[in-house]
N, C-alpha and C positions, 0 to 999 in steps of 0.2 A: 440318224446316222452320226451324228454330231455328236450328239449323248455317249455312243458307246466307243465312239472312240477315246473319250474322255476317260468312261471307263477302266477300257484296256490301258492308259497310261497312268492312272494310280492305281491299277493293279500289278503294273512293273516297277512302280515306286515303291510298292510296301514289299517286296519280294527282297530277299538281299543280295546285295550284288557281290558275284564269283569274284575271288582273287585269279591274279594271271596267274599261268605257273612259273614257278623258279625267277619271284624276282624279289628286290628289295622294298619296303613300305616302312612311312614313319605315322606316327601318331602322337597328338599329346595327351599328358595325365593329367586329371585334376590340381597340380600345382605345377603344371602349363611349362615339364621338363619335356622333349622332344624326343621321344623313344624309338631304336631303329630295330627291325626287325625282316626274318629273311624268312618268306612264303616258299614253301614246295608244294607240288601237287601232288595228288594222291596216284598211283597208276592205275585206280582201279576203273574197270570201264563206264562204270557211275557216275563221276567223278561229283553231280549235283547232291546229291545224296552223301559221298563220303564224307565219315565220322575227323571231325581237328583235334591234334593236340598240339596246344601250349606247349615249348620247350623252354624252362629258365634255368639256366647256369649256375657253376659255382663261384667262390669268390674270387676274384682277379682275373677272370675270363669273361668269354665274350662266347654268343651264340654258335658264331661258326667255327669257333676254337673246340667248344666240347661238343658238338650237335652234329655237325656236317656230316659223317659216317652213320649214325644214328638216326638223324632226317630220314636218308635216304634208304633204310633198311626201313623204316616204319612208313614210307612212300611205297616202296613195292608190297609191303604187307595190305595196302589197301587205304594208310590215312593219312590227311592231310597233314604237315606239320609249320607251325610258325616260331622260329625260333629268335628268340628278343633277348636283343642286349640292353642287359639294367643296368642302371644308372650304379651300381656297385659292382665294377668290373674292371679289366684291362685285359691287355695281352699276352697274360698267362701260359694259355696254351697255345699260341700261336696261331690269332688273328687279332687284328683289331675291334676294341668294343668302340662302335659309332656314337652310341649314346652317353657315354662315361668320356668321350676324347671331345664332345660336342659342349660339355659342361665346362671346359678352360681352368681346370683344376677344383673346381670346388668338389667337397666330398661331403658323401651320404653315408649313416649308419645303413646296415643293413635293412633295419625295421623300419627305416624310410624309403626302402626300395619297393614298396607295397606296392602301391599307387599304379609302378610300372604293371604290375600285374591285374590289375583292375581294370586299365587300358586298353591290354592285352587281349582280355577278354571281352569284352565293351567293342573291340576292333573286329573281332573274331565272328561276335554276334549281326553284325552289320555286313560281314562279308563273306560267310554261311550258310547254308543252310540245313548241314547234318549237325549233329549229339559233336559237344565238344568236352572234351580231357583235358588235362593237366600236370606236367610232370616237372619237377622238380629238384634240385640237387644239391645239398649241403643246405647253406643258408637260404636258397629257394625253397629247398624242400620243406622248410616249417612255415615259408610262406605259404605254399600253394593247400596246405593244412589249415590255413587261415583262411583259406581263398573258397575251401571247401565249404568251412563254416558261415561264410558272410552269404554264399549265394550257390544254393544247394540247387536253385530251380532251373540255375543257366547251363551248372558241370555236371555229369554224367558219373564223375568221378576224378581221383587225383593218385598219382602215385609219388611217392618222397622215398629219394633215396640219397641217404646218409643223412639224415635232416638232422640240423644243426641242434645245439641246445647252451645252455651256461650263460653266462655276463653278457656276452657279445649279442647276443638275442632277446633282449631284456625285455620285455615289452610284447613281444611276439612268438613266445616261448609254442611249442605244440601241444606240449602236456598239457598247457593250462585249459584248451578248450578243446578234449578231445572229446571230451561228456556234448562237446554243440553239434560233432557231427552227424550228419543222417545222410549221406550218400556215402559211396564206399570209398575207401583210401588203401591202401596200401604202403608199408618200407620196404626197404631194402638197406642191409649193411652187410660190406664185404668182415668177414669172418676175421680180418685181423683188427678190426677194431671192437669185437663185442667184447674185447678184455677191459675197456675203458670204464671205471667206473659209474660215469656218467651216459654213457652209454646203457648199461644194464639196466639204472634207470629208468631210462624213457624206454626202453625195451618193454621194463613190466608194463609200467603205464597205459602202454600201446594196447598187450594182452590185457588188459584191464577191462578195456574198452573191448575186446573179440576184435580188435585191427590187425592184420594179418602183420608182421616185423620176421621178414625171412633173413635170413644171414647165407651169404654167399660166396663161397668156397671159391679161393683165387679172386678173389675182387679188390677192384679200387675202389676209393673214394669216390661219393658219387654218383654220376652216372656213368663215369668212365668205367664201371664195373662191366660194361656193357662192350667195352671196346676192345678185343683180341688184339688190335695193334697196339694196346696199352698193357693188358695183363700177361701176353706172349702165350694164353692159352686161349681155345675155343668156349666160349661162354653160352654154352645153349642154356648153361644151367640157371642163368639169369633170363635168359631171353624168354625164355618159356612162362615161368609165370608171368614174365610181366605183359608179355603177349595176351597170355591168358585169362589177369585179370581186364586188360583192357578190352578184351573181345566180349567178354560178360558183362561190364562197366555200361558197356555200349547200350548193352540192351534195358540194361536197370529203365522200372518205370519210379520215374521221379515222384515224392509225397506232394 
């Protein structure tokens, strides 16, 4: 009797433990920065089961600045989401980033905001137990392209929208390792920037590789392409695939 009680309680240890829903969690990274981030639950009646995605922001924002609306659309559709403020952020859109106001001014390249992302995930895997995604925006977005290629066995898949490129990302460029990836990605750019030369660029690149790089009629920067209360128009035309790819993402069987 003794025995299997023993049992059953490293059998609830090695199981990972559910996030509440709709609350705040921090974690730290490998170079021991203190990352905040905001859990939503899925609505779906599974909820053990439901698929996460990772939300990382763009530059001078903060999770619940670009996410909040977003979260909660990708909550009714059925999946979890955590949305983290990296340590390359502020109150851009209008919240506070906890984990960039936590730091007392010191500042990060962008391509040192990695680590948050690694965390992210590493946090996710510990307090999950469906297929987890990744979505990304601007400067995240070539992270979470990086994220793709470091650990293909943990994401399901990753979506980058408006993913950065040039000086500013030096180091962490997309292009440069899109020959590493083997699970599926996805862009997005709103259609008033595919006039940028560098832009067009990483466009080929993208098709180079058969990675899908949609452009999006009436779109922001972003993920905010995603937001009707930002572009003043109904955005199915976004929501759709990216719905779409993440509904098929899900089911990918991983190499």
């Amino acid at each position: 009797m003794h025995r299997v009680i023993c049992l059953a309680l490293l059998s609830l240890l090695l199981v990972p433990m559910r996030a509440t829903a709709d609350e705040e969690v921090t974690y730290r990274t490998s170079d021991n920065v203190e990352v905040h981030a905001y859990w939503q639950d899925s609505r779906a009646a599974d909820k053990s089961a439901a698929p996460t995605i990772l939300l990382f922001h763009m530059a001078r924002a903060s999770a619940q600045g670009e996410y909040q609306e977003t979260s909660e659309r990708l909550n009714e559709e059925g999946y979890n989401t955590l949305a983290v403020d990296l340590r390359s952020g502020s109150d851009r859109l209008g919240a506070p980033n906890k984990t960039q106001l936590a730091l007392e001014g010191r500042e990060y390249s962008y391509c040192e905001a990695y680590p948050d992302l690694v965390a992210s995930l590493e946090w996710a895997q510990q307090h999950t137990q469906g297929p987890i995604m990744a979505v990304g925006s601007s400067f995240s977005a070539a992270l979470v392209v990086k994220l793709a290629a470091d650990f293909p066995d943990q994401l399901k898949g990753v979506v980058a929208f408006s993913p950065a490129s040039g000086e500013p990302m030096e180091g962490c460029r997309p292009e440069e390792i899109l020959d590493q990836l083997s699970i599926p990605v996805m862009a997005l750019r709103p259609d008033r920037e595919m006039a940028i030369e560098s832009v067009q660029a990483q466009a080929k690149a993208f098709e180079a590789q058969s990675i899908p790089y949609l452009e999006i009629e009436n779109g922001r920067h972003g993920s905010l392409m995603l937001r009707q209360s930002v572009t003043g128009a109904p955005m199915d035309h976004a929501w759709e695939p990216f719905l779409s790819f993440l509904g098929k993402a899900m089911l990918q069987t991983n190499n």
